[in-house]
Every structure is written in structure tokens, then in C-alpha cells.
N, C-alpha and C positions, 0 to 999 in steps of 0.2 A: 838590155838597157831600156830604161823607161825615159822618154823625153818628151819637151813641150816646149813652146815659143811663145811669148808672153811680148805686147807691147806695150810702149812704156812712152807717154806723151810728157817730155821734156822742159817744153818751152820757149819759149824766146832767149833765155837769159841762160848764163853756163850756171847749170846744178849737178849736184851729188844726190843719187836718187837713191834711200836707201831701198833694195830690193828682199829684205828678210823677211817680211810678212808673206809676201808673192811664194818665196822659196820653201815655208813653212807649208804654205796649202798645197806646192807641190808634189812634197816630200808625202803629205798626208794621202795626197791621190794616188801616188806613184805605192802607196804602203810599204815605207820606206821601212828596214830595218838596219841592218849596220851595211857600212857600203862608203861610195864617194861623190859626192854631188861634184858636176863641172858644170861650169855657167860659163857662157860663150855670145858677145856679144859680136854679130856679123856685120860691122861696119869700119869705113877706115878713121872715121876721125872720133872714137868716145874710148874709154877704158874701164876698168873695174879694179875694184880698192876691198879691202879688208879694212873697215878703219871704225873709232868710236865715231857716233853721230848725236847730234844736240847740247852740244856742251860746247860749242863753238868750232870741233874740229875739222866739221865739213868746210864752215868758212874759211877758217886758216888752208886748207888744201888749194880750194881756190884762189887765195891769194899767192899762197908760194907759185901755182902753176903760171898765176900773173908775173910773177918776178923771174920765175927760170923761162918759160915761153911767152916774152909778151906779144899781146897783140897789135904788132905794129909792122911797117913797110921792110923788115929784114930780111921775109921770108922768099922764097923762088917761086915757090908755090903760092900764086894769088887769082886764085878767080875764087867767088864767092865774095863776101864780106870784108869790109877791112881788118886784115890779119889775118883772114882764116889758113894761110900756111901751116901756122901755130897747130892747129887742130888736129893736122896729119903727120902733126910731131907726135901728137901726146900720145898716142900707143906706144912707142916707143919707151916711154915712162911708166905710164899706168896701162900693163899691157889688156887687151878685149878677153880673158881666160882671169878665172880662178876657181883651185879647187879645194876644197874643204873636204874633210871627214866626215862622216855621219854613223853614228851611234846609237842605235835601238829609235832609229827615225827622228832624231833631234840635231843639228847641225852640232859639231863639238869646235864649236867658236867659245873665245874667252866673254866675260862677264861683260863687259862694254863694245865688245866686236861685233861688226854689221859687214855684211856684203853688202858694196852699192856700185852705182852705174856712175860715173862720171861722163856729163858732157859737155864739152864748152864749145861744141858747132851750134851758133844760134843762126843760122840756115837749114836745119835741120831737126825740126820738132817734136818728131815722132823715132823711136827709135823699138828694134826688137832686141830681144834677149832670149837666148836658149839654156833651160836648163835641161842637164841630162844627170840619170844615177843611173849609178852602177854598183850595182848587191854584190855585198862582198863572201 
């Protein structure tokens, strides 16, 4: 297995961070042939998505997670931020794991598919990511 941990500076504000460009130079280091990328992000409050990106769908993500977790006084869990309970909901949702195929070292995502990071902990700016392959 070839792996690497890669970080990924966030923000202040909840984003969808596409990480495919990252995933490509890994696969290129890793000399990737056919096999399975797994991407594992090691914290409790962010998630990872397979989704199209720039055509508004990131934004809409973010909204729905507004609408099913909002960030308001519901949660039990409250230290941090207001709302941040919400945040150690969302794995639950969008779990920290996704794994893709990989194909003579090309991700075999569809035509508009991206892996990305979601995170909507704005206490939390920096975050890492592991990607690991496994040659099939």
C-alpha cells in the first residue's frame, strides 16, 4: 500500500473542498496502475462526498446540510461555536472514507464526479486528509 496525508486549509466558513487535483498527483507519485484509492479523513466533525462541483452543486450541498443540521441551540453537544453540535452530526451523513476504483492510474469517477472534503466546523481551519492505494 502506498499512502500520504495531505492538508487542506479550510477556512473560516463551511466549504466543499474539491480534492481531485491533490488525488491525481498522488496517484502519479504513488505510480499508480489499476488498484483502489481510499481517502480517509481523520477528524470527528468534516466528511467526504463524491459529487459534481462548479455548477452550483457544491452550494446546494451546503444548503441542504443547512436544512437537515441546522446550526442552531438543538444540539447536546455544544462547546465550540454556535451550533457546532451539528458538525459531529455530519459524519454520520457524509461519512470521513471514500473509495474509488482506479484504472491504469486514472480515478474511474464519472464525467462530472469529484471527491471532496466537506467541512462545516468553522472552529477548525486546517484539516488533513489521507490518501492511501492499493494495487490491484
Amino acid at each position: 500500500m502506498f499512502s500520504t496525508e495531505i492538508e487542506v486549509r479550510t477556512g473560516a466558513e463551511p466549504v466543499v473542498h474539491d480534492l481531485t487535483r491533490e488525488i491525481e498527483k498522488f496517484l502519479a507519485s504513488a505510480g499508480a496502475g489499476d488498484g483502489l484509492l481510499h481517502v480517509w479523513v481523520p477528524h470527528a466533525t468534516a466528511g467526504l462526498v463524491v459529487i459534481e462541483t462548479g455548477a452550483g452543486s457544491d452550494d446546494d450541498l451546503l444548503r441542504a446540510i443547512d436544512e437537515v443540521l441546522p446550526r442552531d441551540d438543538r444540539w447536546i453537544h455544544r462547546h465550540g461555536s454556535h451550533g457546532h453540535g451539528r458538525d459531529h452530526v455530519l459524519p454520520a451523513f457524509l461519512p470521513p472514507y471514500a473509495s474509488v476504483p482506479v484504472f491504469d492510474g486514472a480515478l474511474a469517477t464519472g464525467t462530472w464526479q469529484s471527491v471532496c472534503l466537506v467541512d462545516t466546523n468553522v472552529d477548525n481551519p486546517v484539516r488533513h486528509v489521507r490518501f492511501s492505494f492499493l494495487a490491484g
